[in-house]
N, C-alpha and C positions, 0 to 999 in steps of 0.2 A: 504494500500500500504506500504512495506517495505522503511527502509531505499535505501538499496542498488537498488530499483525497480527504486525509486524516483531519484534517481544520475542518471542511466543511461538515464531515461526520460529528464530530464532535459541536460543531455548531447546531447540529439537527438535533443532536441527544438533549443537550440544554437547552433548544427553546422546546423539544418536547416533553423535557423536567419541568420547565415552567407553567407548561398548559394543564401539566397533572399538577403542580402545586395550585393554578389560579381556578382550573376547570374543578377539583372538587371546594376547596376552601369558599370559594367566593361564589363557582355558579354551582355547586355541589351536582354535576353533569359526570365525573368521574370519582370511583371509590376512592378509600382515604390514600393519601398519599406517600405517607412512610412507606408500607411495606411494597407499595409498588416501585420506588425508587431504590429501596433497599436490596430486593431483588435482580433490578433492573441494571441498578452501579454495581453489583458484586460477578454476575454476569458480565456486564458489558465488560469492566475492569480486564477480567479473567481472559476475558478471549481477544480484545483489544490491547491491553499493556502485556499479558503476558501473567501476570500475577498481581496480585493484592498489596505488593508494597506499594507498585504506583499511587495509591490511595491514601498511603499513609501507613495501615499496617506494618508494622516493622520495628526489630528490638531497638530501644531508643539505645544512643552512646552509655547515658546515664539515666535510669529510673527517677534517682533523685530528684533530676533538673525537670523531668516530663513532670512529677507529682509538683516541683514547685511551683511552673507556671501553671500547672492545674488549680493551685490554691487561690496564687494571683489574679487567674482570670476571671475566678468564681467569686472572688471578694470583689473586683475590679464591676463585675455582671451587676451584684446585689445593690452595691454602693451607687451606683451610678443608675441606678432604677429606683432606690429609694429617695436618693438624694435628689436626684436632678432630672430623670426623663419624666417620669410620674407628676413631680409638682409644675411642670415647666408644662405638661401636655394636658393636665388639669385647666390650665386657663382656657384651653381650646374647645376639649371635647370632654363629655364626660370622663369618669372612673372605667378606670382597664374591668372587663366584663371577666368575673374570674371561670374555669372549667366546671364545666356540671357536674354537678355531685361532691363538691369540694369541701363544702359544708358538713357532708359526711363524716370526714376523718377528724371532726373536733372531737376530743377524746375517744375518739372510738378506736383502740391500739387496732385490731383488724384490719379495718377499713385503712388506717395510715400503713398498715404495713402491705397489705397491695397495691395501695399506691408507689410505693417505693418499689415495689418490682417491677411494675409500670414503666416505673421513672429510670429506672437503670436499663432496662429492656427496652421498649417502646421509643424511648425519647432520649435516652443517652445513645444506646445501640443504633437504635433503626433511625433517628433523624443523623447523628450525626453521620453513620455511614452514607445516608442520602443525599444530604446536604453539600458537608463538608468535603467528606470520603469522594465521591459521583458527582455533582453538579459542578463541583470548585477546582474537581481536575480536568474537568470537561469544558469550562470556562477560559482556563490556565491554558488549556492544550490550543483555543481557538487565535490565542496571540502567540504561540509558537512558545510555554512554557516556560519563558522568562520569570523576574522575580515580577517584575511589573506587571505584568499580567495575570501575576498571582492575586496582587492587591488589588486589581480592577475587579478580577472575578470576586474576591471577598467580596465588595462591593454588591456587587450585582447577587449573589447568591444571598446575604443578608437580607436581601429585599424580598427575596423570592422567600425566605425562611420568616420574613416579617408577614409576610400574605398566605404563609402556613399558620400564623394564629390570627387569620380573619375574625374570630368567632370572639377574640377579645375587644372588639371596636379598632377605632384609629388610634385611641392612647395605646393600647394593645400589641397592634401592630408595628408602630416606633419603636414599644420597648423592646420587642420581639425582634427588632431590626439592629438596634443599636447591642441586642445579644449574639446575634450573629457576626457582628463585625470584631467584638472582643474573642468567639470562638476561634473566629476564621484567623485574630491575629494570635492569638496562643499555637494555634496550627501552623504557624510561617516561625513564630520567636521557636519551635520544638523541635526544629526544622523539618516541618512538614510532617508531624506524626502523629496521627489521627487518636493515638491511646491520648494525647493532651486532651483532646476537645472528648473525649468521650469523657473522661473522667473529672473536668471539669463542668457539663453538664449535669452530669447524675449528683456533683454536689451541689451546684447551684436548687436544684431541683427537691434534693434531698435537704437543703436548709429552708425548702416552701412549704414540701409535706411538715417537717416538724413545726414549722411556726403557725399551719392551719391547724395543728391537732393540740398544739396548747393553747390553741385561741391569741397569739399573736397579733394575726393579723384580723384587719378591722373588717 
């Protein structure tokens, strides 16, 4: 396969990520979107790169440094959603619309603790191999894999990972967007190693479960 065969492929793959991220979230015209991508980039991956590191997969230099910027980015995620997109996106649009059933897990240990398998599975696993993993090497791959086009694609796939939680409203969506852009840049500072952004998600995620199941949050 040619250079230029492989851009436009890869350009096809990404705007058809987009259509399954826009076509269910927003016209809900196609099933949910993780596991269709999830399958779709571990596939494509495989038979297009060759293997799964392409995506990230792969033993980091140092564990250490992967779990450090996973801490980083997860505090970097909360902070900056408490602090500053929430109150700053409040003037505009109403309160971020939180997931159904969320309410549930206020002391109920059950209920939070399937959530948390959820949240390591579903949303650390399946979005970020979707996202991050497939869309952002299929993004990278259309500017010929540079660093630069890494950060473009961050860019662009944030958004698309921002209109993956349509169902939070517009405050919602921003936060969701401005979450993808700290993944995507944990994913570039690990040097490209998809265990950051997974394991940074499932804590960011896993500091929501426990703050609804003590009643934290409002």
């Amino acid at each position: 396969m040619t250079d230029s065969t492989s851009r436009v492929l890869s350009a096809f793959e990404l705007l058809l990520g987009a259509f399954i991220v826009v076509g269910h979230n927003v016209f809900h015209v196609v099933p949910n979107e993780v596991p269709i991508l999830f399958v779709l980039g571990l596939v494509s991956i495989r038979w297009r790169n060759g293997g799964w590191s392409a995506m990230g997969f792969k033993r980091p230099v140092s564990w250490a440094r992967v779990v450090l910027i996973a801490l980083a980015a997860a505090a970097l995620r909360i902070l900056l959603g408490d602090l500053v997109v929430e109150p700053l996106a409040g003037h505009f649009w109403p309160p971020i619309v939180v997931p159904a059933g969320a309410e549930a897990i206020t002391g109920n240990t059950k209920a939070a603790l399937v959530a948390l398998l959820l949240v390591w599975t579903f949303a650390a696993f399946g979005e970020e191999i979707g996202y991050r993993g497939y869309l952002l090497t299929r993004a990278a791959e259309v500017g010929g894999r540079t660093a630069a086009t890494y950060w473009i694609g961050i860019v662009v796939v944030a958004i698309l990972f921002g209109y993956g939680h349509y169902y939070k409203g517009p405050a919602g969506i921003l936060d969701s967007g401005v979450a993808g852009l700290v993944l995507g840049a944990a994913y570039m500072l690990s040097g490209r190693n998809l265990w950051t952004c997974i394991l940074a998600h499932g804590l960011i995620d896993t500091v929501g479960v426990t703050a609804v199941f003590f009643g934290w949050e409002s």
